[in-house]
C-alpha positions in Angstrom: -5.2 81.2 -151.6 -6.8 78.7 -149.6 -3.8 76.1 -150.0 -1.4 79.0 -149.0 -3.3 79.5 -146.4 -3.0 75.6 -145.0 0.8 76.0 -145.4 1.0 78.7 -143.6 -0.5 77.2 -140.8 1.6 74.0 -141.1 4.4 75.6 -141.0 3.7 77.6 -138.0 2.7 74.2 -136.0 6.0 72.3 -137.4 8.3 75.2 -135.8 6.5 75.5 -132.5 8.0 73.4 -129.8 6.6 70.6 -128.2 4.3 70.8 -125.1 6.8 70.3 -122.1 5.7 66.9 -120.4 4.4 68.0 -116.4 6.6 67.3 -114.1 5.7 64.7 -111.8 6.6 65.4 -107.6 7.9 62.0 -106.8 8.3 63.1 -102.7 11.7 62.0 -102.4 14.5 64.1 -99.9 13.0 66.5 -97.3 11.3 70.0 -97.8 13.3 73.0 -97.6 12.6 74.5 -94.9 13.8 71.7 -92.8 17.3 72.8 -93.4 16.9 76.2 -91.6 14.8 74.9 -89.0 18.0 72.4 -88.1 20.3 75.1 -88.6 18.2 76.9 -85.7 18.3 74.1 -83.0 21.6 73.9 -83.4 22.5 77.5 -82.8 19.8 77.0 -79.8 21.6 73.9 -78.3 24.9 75.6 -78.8 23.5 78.7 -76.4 22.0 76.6 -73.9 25.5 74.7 -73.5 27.7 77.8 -73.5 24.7 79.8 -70.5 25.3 76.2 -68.6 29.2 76.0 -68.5 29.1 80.1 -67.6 26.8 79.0 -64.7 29.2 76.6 -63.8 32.7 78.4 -63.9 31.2 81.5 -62.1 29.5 80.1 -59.3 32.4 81.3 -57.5 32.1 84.4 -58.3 28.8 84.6 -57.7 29.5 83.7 -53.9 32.1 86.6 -53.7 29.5 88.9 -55.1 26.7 88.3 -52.6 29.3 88.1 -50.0 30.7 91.5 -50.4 27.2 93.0 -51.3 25.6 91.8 -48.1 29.0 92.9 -46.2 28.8 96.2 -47.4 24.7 96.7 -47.0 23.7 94.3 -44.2 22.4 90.6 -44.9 18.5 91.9 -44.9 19.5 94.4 -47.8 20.4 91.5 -50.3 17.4 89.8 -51.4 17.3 86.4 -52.3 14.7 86.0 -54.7 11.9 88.4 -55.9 14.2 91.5 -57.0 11.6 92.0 -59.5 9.1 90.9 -61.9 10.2 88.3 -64.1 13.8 87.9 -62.0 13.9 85.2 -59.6 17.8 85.0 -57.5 17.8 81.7 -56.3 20.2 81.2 -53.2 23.6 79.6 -54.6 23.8 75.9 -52.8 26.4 75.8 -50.3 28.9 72.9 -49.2 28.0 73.2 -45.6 24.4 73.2 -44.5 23.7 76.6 -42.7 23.1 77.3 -39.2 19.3 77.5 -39.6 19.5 74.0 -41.5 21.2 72.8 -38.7 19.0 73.8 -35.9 16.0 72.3 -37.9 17.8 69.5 -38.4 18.2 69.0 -34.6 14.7 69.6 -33.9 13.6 67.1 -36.4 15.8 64.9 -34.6 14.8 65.9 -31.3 10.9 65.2 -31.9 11.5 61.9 -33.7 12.9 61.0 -30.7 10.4 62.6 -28.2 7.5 60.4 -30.1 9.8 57.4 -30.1 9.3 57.4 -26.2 5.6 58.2 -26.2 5.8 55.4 -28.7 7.1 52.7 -26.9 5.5 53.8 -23.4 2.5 53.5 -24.9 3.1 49.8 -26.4 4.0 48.9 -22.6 0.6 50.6 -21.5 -1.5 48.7 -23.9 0.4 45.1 -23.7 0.2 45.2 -19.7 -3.3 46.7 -19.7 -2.4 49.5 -17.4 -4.7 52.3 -19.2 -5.5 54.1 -16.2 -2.9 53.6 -14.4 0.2 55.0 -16.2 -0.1 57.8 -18.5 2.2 59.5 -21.0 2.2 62.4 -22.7 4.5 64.8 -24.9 4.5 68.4 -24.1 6.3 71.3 -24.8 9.0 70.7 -22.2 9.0 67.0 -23.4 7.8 63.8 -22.4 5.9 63.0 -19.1 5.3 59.8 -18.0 2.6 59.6 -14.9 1.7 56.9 -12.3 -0.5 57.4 -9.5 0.8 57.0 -5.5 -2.0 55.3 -5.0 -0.6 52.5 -7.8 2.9 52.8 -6.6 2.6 53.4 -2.4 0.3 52.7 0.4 -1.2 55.9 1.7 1.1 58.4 3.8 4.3 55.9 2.9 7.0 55.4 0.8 7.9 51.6 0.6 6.2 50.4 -2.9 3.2 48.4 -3.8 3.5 44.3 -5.5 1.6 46.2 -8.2 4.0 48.9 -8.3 7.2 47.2 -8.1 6.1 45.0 -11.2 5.1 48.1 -13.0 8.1 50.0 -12.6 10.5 46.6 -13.2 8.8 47.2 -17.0 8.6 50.7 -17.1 12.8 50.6 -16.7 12.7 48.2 -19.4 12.0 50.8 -21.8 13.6 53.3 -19.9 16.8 51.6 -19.4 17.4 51.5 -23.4 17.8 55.6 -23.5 20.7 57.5 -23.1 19.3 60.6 -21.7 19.0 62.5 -18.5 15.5 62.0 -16.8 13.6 63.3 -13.5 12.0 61.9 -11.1 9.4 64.1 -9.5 7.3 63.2 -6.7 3.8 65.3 -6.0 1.4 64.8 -3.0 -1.7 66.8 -2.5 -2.6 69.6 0.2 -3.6 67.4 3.1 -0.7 68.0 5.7 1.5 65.4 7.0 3.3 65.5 10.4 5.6 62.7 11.3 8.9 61.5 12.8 9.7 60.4 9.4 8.0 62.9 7.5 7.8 66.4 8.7 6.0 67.8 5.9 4.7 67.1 2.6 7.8 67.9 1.5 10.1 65.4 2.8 7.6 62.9 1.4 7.3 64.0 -1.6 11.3 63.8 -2.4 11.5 60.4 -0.3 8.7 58.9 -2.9 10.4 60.2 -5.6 13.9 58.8 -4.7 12.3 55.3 -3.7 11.4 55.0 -7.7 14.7 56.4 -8.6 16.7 53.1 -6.6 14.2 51.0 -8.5 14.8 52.6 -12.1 18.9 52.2 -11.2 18.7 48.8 -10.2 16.7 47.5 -13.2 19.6 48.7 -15.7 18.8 53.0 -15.6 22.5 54.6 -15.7 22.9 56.5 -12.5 24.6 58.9 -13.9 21.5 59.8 -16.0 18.6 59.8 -13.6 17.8 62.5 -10.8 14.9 62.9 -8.0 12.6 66.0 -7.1 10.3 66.6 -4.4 7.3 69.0 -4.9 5.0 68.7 -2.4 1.6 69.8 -2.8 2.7 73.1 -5.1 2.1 71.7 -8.3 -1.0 70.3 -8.4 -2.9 69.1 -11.4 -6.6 69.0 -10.1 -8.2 71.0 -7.5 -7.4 69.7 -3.8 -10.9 70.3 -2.9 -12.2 67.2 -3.7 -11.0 63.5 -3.1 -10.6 62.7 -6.4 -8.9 65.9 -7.6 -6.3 65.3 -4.3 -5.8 61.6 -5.9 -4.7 62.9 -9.1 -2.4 65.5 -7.6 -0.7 62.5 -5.3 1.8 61.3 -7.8 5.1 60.5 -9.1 6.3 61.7 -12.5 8.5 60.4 -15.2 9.9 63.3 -17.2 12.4 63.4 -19.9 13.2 67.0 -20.9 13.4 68.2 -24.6 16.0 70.3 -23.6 18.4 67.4 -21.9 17.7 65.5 -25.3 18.9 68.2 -27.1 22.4 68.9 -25.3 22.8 64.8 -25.6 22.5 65.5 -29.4 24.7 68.8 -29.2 27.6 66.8 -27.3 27.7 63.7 -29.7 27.6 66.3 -32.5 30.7 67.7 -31.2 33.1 64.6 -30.4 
């Protein structure tokens, strides 16, 4: 019994088949998932491109759309960007700038130039050591360049100063370099004047301002560019009441106008 027993059991361990050997990961090639991910990029790139070259061939279209919608419901009723949450319209670039990029354009020009002239007034001032004597300074009508009569002209008269003559000789050497119109203003205070020559404050006023004018024009200022102004007493910058206040008000001003500078620009934009 016992050996029938061992040969049953010998038996049974001769037919049963052999342990499989594990198999061994020897990390070669990628993982599978890799495939799919590729396959996924792919489609994604191939999107991308085809939302790009619609962009591209529609733009026209695009243009024609706004055109007519904002014909047909007024500019201010086609929005440019904002429509709604999550939906941002942005403008389509245009080949020409518009007239609001234009007019900024201009005035970026304009005040470039404006500071240009402060600039270089200013460089005179300081290399000639006449702080307190000429003065320049940009407003909103432009720049205004400002000498004292009592610099420029013996009191009551009109015929200029050593001192003032040499001043204004450098003074046109800036001015002579700029292609724009300028004005010449002459300003005396309130004290009356009565004379043969000089009726009124008036006459004075104007004659002072034309004396700088022949100056300016015959140190290299176009003629053609350069004007003079009398204003007697009526545009006073200090009170007349006291005797420096009246020699503050006694003086001839330098002014070029933003608005001259901007027709200059205008007219060399259209030849």
């Amino acid at each position: 019994m016992a050996d029938d027993t061992g040969a049953d059991k010998e038996e049974e361990m001769s037919l049963a088949p052999p342990p499989e050997e594990e198999k061994k990961d020897d990390g070669g090639g990628a993982p599978g998932w890799m495939a799919t991910f590729a396959d996924l990029v792919t489609l994604l790139m191939c999107f991308f491109v085809l939302l790009f070259a619609m962009s591209t061939t529609q733009q026209e279209t695009y243009k024609e759309l706004v055109k007519s919608l904002r014909s047909a419901l007024g500019a201010q009723a086609v929005p440019e960007s904002g429509t709604r949450e999550g939906l941002t319209m942005h403008a389509v670039p245009s080949e020409e700038p518009s007239e609001n990029q234009q007019i900024d354009e201009l005035g970026g020009m304009i005040e470039k130039e404006l500071e240009d002239i402060v600039s270089e007034v200013r460089e005179l001032v300081l290399f000639n050591k006449l702080g307190g004597e000429v003065s320049v300074t940009k407003t909103e009508d432009g720049v205004v360049i400002t000498m004292s009569d009592l610099l420029l002209f013996a009191e009551g008269g009109t015929k200029l100063s050593p001192k003032g003559l040499d001043i204004l000789e450098k003074v046109a050497s800036v001015l002579s370099k700029l292609a724009y119109h300028v004005k010449i203003k002459g300003h005396t205070d309130s004290e009356p004047i009565s004379s043969a020559q000089y009726p009124s404050n008036w006459e004075l006023s104007s004659a002072r301002a034309s004396t700088v004018v022949r100056l300016l024009v015959k140190n290299g200022v176009p003629p053609y560019y350069i004007s003079a102004e009398g204003y007697a007493q009526y545009h006073p910058v200090a009170t007349n009441d006291t005797a420096q206040g009246r020699a503050r008000n006694r003086r001839v001003e330098i002014v070029y106008e933003r608005d001259s500078i901007a027709r200059q620009f205008a007219d060399m934009a259209n030849q």
